[in-house]
N, C-alpha and C positions, 0 to 999 in steps of 0.2 A: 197772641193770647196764651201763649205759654208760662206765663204766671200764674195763669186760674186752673192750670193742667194739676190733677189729683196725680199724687206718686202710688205706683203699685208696685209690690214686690214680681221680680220675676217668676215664671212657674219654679226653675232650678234653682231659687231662693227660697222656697217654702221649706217649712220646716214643721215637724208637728205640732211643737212644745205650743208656741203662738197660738196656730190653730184650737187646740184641745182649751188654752186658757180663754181664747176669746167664745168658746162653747160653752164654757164655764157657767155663764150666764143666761137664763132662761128665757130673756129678752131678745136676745142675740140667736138661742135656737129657735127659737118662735119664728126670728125674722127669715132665719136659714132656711128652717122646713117652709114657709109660705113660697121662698123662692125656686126651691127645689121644683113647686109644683108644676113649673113653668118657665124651666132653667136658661131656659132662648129669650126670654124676654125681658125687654127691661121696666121697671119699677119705679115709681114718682115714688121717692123717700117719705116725704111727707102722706103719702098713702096708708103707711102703716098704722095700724092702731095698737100702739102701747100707752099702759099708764106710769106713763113718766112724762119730764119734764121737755121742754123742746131743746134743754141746753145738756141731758141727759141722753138725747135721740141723738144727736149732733156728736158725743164721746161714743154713745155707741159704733154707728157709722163710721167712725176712724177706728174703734180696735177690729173692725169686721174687715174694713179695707186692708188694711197693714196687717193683717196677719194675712192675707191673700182670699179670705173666701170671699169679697167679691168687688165684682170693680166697680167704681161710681165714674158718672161722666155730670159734669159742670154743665150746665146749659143758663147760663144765665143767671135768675134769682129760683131756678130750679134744677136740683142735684136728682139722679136718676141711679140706680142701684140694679145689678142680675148678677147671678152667683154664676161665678167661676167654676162651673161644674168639669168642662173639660178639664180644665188646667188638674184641679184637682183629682178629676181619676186619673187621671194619666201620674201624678204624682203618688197619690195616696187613694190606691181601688177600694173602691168600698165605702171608704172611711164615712162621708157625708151620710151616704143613705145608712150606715149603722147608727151612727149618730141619731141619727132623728129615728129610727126606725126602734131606738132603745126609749128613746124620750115620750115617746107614742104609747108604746109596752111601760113606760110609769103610768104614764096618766089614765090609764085603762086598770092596769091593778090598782091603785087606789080608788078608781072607782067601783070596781067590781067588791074590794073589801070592806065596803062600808054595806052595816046587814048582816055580815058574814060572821059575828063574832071573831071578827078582826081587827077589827079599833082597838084605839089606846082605850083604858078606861073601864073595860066590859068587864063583866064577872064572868069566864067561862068556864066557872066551875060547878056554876046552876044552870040545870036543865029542866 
């Protein structure tokens, strides 16, 4: 069964550039930080809930695997996904959990400044 083997880069193939571009994408953190939660386990791909397409889930899942953040395993007509957490502290300390740990700190400031007279659009110069 060596045909249906998913290629992954080695740990001392990672590289950040890959990494950073496959983060790039808010799809793709979304998927990170869910697996983060739970970095030992592995994940039914098809579990995830994005609004995208299943041929757009399918391109995700290979910039996520090839740039290293996480390995998928072939089981059949079910592919199975858990984030390379070791590999990647060990390569790059930190990195993941800032990562999402920034992406978190968005979505919380913009929610905090909506109210705030921090919107686009606000008059702040009547009180």
């Amino acid at each position: 069964m060596a045909s249906s083997e998913l290629l992954h880069p080695p740990v001392e193939e990672l590289e950040v550039g890959p990494l950073l571009l496959a983060l790039a994408d808010g799809n793709r953190r979304r998927v990170v930080a869910e697996l983060a939660e739970r970095p030992d386990e592995e994940r039914l791909c098809a579990s995830f809930d994005l609004p995208v397409s299943k041929s757009s889930r399918t391109h995700h899942w290979r910039v996520l695997r090839e740039a290293g953040l996480v390995y998928q395993r072939d089981a059949g007509n079910r592919l199975y996904m858990r984030l390379r957490k070791d590999d990647l502290d060990r390569r790059f300390p930190g990195l993941i959990r800032a990562v999402i740990a920034a992406d978190q700190g968005q979505d919380q400031g913009q929610d905090q400044g909506q109210g705030q007279g921090q919107g686009q659009g606000q008059d702040q110069g009547q009180g």
